[in-house]
N, CA, C and O atoms as CSV, one atom per row, in Angstrom:
chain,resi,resn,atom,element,x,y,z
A,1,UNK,N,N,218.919,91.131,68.637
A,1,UNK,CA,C,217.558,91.361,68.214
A,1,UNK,C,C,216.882,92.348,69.155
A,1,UNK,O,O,217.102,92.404,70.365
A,2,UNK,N,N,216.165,93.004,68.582
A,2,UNK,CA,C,215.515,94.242,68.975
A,2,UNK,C,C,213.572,93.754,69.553
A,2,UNK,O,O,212.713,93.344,68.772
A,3,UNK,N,N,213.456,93.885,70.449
A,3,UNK,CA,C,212.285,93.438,70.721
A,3,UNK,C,C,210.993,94.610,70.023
A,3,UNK,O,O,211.350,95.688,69.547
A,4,UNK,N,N,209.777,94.268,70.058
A,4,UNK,CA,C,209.252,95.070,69.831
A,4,UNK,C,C,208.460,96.365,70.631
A,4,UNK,O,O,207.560,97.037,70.126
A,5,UNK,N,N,209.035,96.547,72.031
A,5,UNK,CA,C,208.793,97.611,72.865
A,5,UNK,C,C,209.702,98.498,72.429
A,5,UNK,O,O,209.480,99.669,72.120
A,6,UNK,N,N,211.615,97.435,72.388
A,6,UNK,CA,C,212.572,98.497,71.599
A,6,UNK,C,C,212.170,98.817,70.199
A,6,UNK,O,O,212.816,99.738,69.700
A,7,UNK,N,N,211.402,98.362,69.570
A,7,UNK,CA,C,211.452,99.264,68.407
A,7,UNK,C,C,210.290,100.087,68.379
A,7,UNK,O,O,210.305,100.944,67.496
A,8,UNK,N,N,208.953,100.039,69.359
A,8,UNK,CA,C,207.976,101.174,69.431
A,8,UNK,C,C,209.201,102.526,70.342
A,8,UNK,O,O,208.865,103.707,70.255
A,9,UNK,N,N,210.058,102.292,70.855
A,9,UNK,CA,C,210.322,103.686,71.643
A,9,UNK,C,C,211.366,103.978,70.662
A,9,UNK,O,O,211.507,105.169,70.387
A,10,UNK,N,N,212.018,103.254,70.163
A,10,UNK,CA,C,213.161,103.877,69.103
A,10,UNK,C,C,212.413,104.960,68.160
A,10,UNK,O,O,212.755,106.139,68.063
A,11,UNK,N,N,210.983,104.155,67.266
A,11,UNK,CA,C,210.170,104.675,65.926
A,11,UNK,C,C,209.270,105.992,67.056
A,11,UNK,O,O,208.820,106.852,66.298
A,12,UNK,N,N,209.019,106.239,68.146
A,12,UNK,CA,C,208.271,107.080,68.797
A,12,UNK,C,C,209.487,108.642,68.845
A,12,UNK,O,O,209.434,109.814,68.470
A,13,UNK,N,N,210.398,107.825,69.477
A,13,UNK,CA,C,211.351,108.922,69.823
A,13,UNK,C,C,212.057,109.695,68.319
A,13,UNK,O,O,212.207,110.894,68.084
A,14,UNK,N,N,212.270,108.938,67.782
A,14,UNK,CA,C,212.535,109.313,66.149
A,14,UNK,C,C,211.582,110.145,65.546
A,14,UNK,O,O,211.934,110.741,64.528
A,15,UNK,N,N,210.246,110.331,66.045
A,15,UNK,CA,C,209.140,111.366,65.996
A,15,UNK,C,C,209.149,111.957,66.579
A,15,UNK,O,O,208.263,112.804,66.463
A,16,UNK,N,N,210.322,112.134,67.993
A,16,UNK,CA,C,209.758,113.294,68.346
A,16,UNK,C,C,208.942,113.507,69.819
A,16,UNK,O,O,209.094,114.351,70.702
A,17,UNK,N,N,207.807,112.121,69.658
A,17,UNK,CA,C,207.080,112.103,70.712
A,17,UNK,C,C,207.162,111.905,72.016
A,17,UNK,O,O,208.202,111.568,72.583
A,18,UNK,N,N,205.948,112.124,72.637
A,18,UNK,CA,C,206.366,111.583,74.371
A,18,UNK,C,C,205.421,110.427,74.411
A,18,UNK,O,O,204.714,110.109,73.454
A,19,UNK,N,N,205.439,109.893,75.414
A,19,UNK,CA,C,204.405,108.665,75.506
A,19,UNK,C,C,203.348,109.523,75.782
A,19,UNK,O,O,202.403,108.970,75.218
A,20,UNK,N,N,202.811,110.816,76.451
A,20,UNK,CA,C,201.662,111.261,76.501
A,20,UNK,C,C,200.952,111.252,75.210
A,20,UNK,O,O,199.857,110.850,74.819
A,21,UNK,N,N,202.192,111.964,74.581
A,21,UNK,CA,C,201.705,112.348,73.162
A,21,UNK,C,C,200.912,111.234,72.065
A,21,UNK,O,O,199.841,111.356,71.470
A,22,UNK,N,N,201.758,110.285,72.071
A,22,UNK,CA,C,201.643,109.305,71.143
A,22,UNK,C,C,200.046,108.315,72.193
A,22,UNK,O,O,199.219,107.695,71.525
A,23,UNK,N,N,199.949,108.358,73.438
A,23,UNK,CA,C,198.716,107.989,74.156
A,23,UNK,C,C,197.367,108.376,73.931
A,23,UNK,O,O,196.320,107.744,73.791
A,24,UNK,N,N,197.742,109.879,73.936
A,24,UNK,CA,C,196.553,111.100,73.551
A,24,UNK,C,C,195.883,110.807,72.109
A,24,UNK,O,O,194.683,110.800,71.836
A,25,UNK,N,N,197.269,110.506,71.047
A,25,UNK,CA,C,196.679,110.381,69.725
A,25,UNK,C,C,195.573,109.098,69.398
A,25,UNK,O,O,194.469,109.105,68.853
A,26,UNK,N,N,196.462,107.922,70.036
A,26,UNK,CA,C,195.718,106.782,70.406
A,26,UNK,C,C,194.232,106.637,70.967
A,26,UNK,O,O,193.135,106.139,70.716
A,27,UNK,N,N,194.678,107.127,71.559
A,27,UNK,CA,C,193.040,106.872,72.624
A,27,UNK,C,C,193.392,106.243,73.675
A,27,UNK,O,O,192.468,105.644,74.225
A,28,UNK,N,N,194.543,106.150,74.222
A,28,UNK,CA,C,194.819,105.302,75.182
A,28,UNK,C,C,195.595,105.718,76.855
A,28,UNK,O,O,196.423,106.620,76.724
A,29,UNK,N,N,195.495,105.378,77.845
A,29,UNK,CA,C,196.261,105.845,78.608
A,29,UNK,C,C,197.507,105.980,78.877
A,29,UNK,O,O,198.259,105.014,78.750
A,30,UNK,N,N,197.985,107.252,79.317
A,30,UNK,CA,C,200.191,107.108,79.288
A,30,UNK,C,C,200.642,106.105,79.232
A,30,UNK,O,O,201.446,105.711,78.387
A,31,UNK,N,N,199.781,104.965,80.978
A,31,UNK,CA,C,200.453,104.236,81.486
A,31,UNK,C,C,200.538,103.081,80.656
A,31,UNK,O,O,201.530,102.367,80.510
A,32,UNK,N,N,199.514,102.963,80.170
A,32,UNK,CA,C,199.573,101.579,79.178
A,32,UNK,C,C,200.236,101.687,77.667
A,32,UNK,O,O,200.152,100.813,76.805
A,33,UNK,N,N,201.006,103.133,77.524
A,33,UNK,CA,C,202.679,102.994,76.461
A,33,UNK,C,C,203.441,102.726,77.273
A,33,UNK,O,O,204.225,101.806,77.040
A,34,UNK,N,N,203.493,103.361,78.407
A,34,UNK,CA,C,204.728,103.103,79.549
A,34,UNK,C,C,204.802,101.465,79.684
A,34,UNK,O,O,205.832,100.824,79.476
A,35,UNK,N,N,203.528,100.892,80.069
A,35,UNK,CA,C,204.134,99.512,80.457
A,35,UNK,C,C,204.011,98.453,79.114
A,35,UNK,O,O,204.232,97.244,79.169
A,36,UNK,N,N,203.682,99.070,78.136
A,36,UNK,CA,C,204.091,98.587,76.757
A,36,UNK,C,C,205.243,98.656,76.254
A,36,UNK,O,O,205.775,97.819,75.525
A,37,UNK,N,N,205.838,100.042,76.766
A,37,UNK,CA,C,207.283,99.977,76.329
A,37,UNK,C,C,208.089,99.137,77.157
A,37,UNK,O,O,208.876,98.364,76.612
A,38,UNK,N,N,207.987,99.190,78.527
A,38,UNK,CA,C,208.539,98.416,79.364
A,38,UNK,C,C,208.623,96.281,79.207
A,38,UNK,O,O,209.219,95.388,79.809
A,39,UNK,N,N,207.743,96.352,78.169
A,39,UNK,CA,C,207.483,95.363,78.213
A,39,UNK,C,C,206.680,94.328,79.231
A,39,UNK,O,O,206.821,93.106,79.286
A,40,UNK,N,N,205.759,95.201,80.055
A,40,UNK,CA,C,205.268,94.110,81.225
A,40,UNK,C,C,203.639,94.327,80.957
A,40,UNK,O,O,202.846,94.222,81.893
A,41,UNK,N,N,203.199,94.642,79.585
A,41,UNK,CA,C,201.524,94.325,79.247
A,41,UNK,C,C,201.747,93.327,77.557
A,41,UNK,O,O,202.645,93.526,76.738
A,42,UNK,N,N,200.898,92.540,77.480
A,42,UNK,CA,C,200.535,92.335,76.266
A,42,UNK,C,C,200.467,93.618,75.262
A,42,UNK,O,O,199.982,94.695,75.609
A,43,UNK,N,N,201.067,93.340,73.852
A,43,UNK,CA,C,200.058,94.125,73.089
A,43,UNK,C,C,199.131,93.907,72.373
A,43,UNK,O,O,199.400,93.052,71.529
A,44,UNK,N,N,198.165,94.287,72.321
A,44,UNK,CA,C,196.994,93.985,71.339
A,44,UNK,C,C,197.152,94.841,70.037
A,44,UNK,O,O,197.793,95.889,69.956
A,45,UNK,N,N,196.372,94.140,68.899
A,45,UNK,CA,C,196.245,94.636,67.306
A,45,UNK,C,C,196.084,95.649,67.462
A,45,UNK,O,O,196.855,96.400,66.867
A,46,UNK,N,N,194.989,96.284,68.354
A,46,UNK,CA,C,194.453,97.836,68.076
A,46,UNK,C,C,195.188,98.405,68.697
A,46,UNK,O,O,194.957,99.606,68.557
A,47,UNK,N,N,196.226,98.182,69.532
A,47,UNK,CA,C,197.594,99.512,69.905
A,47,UNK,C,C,198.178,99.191,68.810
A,47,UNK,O,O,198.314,100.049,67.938
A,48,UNK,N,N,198.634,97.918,68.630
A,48,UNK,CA,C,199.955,98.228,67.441
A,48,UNK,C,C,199.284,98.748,65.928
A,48,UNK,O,O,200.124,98.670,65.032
A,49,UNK,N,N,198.304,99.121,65.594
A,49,UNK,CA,C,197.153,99.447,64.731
A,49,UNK,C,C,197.372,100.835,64.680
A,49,UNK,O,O,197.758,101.513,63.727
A,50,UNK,N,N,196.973,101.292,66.224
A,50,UNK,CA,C,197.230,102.742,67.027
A,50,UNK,C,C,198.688,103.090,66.528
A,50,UNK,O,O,198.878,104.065,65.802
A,51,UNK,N,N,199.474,102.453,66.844
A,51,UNK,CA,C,201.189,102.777,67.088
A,51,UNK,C,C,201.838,103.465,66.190
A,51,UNK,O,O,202.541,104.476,66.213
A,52,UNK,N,N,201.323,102.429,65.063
A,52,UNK,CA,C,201.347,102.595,63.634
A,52,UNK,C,C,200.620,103.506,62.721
A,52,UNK,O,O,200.892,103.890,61.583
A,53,UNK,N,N,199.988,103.663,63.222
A,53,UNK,CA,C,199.036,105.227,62.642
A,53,UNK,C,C,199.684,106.260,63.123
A,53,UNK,O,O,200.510,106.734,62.341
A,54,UNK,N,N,199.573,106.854,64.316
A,54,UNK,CA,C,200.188,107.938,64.638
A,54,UNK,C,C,202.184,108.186,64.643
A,54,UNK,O,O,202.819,109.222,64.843
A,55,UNK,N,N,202.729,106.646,64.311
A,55,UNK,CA,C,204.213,107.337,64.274
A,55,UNK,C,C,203.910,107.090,62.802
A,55,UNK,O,O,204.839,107.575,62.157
A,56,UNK,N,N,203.022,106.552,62.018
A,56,UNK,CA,C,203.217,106.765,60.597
A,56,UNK,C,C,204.234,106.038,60.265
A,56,UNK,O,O,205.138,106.669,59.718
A,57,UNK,N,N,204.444,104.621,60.445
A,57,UNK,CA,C,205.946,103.196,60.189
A,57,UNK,C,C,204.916,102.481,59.628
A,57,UNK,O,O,203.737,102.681,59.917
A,58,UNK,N,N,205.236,101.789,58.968
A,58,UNK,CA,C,204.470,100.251,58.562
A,58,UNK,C,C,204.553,99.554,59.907
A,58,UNK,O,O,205.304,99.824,60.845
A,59,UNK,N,N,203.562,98.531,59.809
A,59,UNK,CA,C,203.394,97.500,60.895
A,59,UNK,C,C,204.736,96.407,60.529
A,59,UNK,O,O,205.207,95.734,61.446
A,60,UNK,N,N,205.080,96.342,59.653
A,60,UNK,CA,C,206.254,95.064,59.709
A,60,UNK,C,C,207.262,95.838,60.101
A,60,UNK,O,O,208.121,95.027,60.447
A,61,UNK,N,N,207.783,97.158,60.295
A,61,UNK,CA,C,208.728,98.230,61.107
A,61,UNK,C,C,208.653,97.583,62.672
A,61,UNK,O,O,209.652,97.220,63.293
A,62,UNK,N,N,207.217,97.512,63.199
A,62,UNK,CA,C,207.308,97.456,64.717
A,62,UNK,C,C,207.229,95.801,64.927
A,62,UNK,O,O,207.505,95.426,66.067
A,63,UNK,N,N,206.876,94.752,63.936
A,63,UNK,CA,C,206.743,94.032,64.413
A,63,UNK,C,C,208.317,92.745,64.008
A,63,UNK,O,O,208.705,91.742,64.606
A,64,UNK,N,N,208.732,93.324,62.967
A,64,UNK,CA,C,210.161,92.587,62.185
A,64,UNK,C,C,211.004,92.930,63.233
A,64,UNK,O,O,210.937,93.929,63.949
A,65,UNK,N,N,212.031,91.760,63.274
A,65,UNK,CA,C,213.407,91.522,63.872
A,65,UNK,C,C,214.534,91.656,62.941
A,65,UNK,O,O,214.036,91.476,61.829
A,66,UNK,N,N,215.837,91.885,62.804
A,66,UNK,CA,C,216.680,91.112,62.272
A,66,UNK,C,C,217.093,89.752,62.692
A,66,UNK,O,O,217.452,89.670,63.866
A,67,UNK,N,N,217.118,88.667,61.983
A,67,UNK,CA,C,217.641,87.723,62.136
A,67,UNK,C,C,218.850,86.973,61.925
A,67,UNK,O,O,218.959,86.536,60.779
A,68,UNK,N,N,219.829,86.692,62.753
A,68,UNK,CA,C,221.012,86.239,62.262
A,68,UNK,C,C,221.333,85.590,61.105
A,68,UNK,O,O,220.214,85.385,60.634
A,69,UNK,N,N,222.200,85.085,60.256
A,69,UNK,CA,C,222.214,84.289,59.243
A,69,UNK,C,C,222.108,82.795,60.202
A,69,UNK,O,O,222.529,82.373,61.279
A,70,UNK,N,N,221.512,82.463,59.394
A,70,UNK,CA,C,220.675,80.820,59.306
A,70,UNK,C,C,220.232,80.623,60.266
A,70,UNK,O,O,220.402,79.529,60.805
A,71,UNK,N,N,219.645,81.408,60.728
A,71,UNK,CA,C,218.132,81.303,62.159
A,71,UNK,C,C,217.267,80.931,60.735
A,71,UNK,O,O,217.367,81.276,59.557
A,72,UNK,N,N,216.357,80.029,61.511
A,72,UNK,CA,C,214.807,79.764,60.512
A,72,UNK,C,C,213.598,79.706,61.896
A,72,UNK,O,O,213.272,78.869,62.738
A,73,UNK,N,N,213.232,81.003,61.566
A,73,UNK,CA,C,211.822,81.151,62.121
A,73,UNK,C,C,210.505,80.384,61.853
A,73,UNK,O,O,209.412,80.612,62.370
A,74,UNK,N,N,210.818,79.436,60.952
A,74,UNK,CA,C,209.712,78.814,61.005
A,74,UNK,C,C,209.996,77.106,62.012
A,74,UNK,O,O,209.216,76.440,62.693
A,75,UNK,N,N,211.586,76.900,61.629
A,75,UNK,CA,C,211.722,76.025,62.960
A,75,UNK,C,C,211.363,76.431,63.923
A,75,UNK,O,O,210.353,75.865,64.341
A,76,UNK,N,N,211.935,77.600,64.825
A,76,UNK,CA,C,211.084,77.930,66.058
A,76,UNK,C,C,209.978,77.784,65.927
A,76,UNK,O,O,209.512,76.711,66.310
A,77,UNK,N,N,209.534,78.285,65.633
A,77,UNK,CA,C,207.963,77.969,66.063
A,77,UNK,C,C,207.099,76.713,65.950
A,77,UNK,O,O,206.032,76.508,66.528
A,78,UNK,N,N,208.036,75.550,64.724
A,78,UNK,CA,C,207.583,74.169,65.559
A,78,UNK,C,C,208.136,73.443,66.447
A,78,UNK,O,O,207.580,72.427,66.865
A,79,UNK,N,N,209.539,73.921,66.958
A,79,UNK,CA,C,209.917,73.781,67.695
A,79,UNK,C,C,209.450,73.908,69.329
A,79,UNK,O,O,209.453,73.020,70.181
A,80,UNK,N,N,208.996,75.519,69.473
A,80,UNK,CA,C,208.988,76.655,70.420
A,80,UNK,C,C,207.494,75.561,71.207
A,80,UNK,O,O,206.374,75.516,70.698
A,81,UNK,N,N,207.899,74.805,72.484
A,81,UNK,CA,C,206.727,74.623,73.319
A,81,UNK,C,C,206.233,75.795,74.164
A,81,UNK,O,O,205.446,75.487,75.059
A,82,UNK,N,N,206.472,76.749,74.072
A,82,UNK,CA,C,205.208,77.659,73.980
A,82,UNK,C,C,204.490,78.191,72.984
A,82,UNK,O,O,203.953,79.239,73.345
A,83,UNK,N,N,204.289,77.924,71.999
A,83,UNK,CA,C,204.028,78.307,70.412
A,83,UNK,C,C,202.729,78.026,70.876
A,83,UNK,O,O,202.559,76.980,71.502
A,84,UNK,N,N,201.686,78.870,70.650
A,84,UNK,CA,C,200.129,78.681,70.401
A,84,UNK,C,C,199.549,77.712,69.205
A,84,UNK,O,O,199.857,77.743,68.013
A,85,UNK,N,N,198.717,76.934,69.803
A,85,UNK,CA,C,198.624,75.780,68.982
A,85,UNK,C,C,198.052,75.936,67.777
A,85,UNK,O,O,198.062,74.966,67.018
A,86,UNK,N,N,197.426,77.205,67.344
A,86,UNK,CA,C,197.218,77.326,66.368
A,86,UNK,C,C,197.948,77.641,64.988
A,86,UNK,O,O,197.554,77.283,63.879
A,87,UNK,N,N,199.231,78.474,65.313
A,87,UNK,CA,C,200.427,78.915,65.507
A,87,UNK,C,C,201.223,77.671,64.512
A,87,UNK,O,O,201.627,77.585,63.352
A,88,UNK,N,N,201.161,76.695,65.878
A,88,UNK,CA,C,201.820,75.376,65.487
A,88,UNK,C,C,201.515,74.359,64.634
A,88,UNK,O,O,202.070,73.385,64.125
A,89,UNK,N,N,200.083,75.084,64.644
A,89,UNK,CA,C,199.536,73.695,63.046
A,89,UNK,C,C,199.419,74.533,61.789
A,89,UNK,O,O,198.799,74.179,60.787
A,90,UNK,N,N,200.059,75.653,61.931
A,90,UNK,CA,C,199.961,76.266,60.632
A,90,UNK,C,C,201.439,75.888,60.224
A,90,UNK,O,O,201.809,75.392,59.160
A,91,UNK,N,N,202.046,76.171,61.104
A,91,UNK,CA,C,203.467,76.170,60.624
A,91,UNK,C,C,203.418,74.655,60.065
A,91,UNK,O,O,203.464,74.423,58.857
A,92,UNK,N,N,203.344,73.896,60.803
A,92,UNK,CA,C,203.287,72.527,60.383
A,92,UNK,C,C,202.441,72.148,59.242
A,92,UNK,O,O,202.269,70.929,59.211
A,93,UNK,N,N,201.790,72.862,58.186
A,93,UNK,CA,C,200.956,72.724,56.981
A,93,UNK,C,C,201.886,73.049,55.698
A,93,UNK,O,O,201.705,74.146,55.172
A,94,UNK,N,N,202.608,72.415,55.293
A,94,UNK,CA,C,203.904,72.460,54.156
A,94,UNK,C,C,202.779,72.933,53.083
A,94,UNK,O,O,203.233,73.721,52.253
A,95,UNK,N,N,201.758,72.695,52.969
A,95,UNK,CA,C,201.080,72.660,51.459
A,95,UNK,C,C,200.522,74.018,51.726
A,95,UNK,O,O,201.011,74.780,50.892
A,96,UNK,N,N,199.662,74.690,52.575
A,96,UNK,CA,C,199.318,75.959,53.062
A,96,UNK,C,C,200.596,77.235,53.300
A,96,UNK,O,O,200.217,78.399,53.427
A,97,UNK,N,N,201.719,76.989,53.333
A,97,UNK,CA,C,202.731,77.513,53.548
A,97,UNK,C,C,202.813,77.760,52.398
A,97,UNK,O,O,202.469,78.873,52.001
A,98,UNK,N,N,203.348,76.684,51.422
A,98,UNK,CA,C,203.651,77.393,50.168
A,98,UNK,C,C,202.517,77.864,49.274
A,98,UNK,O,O,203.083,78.298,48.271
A,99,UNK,N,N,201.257,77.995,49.130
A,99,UNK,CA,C,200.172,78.473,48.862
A,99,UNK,C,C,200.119,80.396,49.266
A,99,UNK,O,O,199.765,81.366,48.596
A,100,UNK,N,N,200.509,80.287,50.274
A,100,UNK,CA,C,200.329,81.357,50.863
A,100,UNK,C,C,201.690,82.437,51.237
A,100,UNK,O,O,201.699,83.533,51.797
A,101,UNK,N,N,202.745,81.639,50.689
A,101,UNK,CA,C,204.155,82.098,50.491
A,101,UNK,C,C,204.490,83.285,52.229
A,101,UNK,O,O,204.609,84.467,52.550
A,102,UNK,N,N,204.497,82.123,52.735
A,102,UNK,CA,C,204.554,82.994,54.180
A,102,UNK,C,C,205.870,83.559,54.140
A,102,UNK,O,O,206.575,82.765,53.517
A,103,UNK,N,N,206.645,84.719,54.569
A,103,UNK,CA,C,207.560,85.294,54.457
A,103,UNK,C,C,208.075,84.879,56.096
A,103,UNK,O,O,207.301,84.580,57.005
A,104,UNK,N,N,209.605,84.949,56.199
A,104,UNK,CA,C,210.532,84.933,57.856
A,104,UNK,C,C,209.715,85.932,58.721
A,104,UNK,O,O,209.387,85.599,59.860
A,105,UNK,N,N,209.357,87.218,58.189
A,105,UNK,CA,C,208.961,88.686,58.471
A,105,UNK,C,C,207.286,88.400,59.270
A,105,UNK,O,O,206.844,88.747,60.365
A,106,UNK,N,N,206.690,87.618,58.133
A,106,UNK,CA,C,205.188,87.098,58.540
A,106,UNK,C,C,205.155,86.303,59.546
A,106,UNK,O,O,204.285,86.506,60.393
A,107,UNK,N,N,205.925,85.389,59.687
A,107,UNK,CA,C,206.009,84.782,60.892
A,107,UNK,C,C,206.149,84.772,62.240
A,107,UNK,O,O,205.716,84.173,63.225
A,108,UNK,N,N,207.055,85.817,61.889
A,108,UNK,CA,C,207.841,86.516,63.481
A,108,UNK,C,C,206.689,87.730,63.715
A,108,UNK,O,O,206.570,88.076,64.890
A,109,UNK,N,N,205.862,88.388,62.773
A,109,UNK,CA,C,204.813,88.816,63.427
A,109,UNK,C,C,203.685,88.379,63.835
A,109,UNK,O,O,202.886,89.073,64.465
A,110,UNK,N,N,203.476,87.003,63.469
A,110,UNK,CA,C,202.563,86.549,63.733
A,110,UNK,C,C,202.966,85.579,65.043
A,110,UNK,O,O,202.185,84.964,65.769
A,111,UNK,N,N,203.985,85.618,65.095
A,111,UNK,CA,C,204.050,84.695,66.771
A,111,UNK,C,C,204.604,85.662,67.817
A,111,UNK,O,O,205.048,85.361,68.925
A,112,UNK,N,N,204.478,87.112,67.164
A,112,UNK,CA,C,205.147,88.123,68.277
A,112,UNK,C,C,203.762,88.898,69.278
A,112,UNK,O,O,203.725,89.403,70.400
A,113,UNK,N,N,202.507,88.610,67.947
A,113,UNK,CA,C,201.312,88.742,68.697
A,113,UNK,C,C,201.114,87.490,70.174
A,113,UNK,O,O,201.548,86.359,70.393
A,114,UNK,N,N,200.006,88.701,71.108
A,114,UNK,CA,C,199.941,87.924,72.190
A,114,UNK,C,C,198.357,88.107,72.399
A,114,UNK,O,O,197.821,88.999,73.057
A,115,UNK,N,N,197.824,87.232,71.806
A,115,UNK,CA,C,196.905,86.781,71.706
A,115,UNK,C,C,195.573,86.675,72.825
A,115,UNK,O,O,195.671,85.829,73.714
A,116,UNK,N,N,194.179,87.653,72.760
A,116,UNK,CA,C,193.716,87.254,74.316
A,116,UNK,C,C,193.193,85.574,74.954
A,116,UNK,O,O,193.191,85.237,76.138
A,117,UNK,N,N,192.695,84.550,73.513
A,117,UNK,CA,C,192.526,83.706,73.613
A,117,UNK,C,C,193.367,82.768,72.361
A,117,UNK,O,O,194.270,83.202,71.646
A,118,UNK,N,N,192.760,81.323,72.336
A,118,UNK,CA,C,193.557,80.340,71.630
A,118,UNK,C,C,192.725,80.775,70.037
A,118,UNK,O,O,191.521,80.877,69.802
A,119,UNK,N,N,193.851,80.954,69.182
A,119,UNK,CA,C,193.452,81.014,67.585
A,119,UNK,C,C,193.529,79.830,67.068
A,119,UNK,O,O,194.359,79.146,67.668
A,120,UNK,N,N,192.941,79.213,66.081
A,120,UNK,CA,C,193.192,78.089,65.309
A,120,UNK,C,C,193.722,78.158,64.677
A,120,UNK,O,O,194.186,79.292,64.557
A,121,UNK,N,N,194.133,77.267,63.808
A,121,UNK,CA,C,194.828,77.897,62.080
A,121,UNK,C,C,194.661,78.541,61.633
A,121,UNK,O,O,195.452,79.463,61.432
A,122,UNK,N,N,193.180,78.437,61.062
A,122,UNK,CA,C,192.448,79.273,60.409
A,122,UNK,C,C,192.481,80.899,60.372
A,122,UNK,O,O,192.331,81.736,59.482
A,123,UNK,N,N,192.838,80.955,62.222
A,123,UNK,CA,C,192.485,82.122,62.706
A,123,UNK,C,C,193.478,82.885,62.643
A,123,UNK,O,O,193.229,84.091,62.660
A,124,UNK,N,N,195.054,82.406,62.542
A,124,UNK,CA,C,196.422,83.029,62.026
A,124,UNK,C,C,196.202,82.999,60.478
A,124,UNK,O,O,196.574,84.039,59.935
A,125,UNK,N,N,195.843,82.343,59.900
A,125,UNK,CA,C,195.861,82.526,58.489
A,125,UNK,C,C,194.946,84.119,58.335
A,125,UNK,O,O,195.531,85.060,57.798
A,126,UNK,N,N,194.006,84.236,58.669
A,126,UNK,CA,C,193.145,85.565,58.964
A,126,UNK,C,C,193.929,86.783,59.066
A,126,UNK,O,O,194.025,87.744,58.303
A,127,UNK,N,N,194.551,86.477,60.362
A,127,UNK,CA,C,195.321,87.620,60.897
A,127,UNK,C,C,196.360,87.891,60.051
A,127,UNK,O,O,196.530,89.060,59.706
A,128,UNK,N,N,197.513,86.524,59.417
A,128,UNK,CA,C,198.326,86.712,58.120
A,128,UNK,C,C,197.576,87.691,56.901
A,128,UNK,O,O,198.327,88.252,56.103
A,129,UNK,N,N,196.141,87.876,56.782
A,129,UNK,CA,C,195.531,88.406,55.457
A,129,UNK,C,C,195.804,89.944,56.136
A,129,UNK,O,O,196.660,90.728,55.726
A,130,UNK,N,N,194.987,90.159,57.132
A,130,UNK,CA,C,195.004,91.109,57.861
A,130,UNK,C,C,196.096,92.178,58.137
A,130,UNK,O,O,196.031,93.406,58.080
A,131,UNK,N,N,197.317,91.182,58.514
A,131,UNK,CA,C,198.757,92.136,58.878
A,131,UNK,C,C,198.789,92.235,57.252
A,131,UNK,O,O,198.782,93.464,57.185
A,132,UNK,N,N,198.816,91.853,56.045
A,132,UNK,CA,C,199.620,92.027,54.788
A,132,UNK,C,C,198.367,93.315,54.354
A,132,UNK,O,O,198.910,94.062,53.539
A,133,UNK,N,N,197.461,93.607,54.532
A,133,UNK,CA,C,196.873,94.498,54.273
A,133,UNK,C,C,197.017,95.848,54.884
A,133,UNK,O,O,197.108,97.007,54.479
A,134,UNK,N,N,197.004,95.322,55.844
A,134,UNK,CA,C,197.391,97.003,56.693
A,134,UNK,C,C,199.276,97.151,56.773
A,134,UNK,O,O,199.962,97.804,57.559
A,135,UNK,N,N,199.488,96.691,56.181
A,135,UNK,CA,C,200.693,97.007,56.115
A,135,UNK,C,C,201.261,97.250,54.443
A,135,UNK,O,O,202.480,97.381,54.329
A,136,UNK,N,N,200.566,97.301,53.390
A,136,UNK,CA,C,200.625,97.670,52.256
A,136,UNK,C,C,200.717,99.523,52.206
A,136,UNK,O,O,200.784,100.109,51.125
């Protein structure tokens, strides 16, 4: 599995770009693609928002994994004691799940976000409306 720093420098470099470049377009500083790619900052919505605008990928490009055959991402995450508790009571809502036909893909982006504070349910269900829109 490909993390999602490896797949912002794979989809960057496949453009072409430099981290200045793709920073400049952003609004953002070098250093904070550098230690995004590196993996040692959080990312927030509005880089991967950013990311995704200027390399021109869908957001489920930077935020999807492949998954082995018969991994279930939605066990992890009631599994996963680090799972954000909001996170964890969604997953755990069988009747809201199938209402809302959460996809393997939706999931793993929604627990790949790193969040600045605690979301509720509610508040991943939001962000679920949110990623399926900007990613249409």
């Amino acid at each position: 599995m490909r993390s999602l720093a490896a797949r912002a420098v794979a989809a960057r470099k496949a453009k072409g770009l430099t981290q200045k470049q793709v920073a400049d377009l952003i609004g953002v500083d070098q250093s904070h693609i550098s230690r995004m790619e590196r993996g040692e900052t959080a990312v927030s919505l509005d880089l991967l928002l950013g990311i995704r605008r200027v390399l021109g990928i869908p957001l489920a490009q930077l935020l999807d994994e492949d998954l082995t055959e018969g991994e279930d991402v939605l066990s992890r995450i009631k599994q996963a004691e680090g799972a954000p508790p909001g996170l964890r009571a969604l997953a755990n809502d069988d009747a809201l799940i199938a209402s809302l036909g959460i996809q393997a893909g939706e999931w793993r982006a929604l627990a790949s976000i790193d969040l600045p504070s605690p979301v509720s349910k509610d508040g991943y269900v939001q962000l679920l409306i949110t990623i399926r829109a900007i990613s249409r």
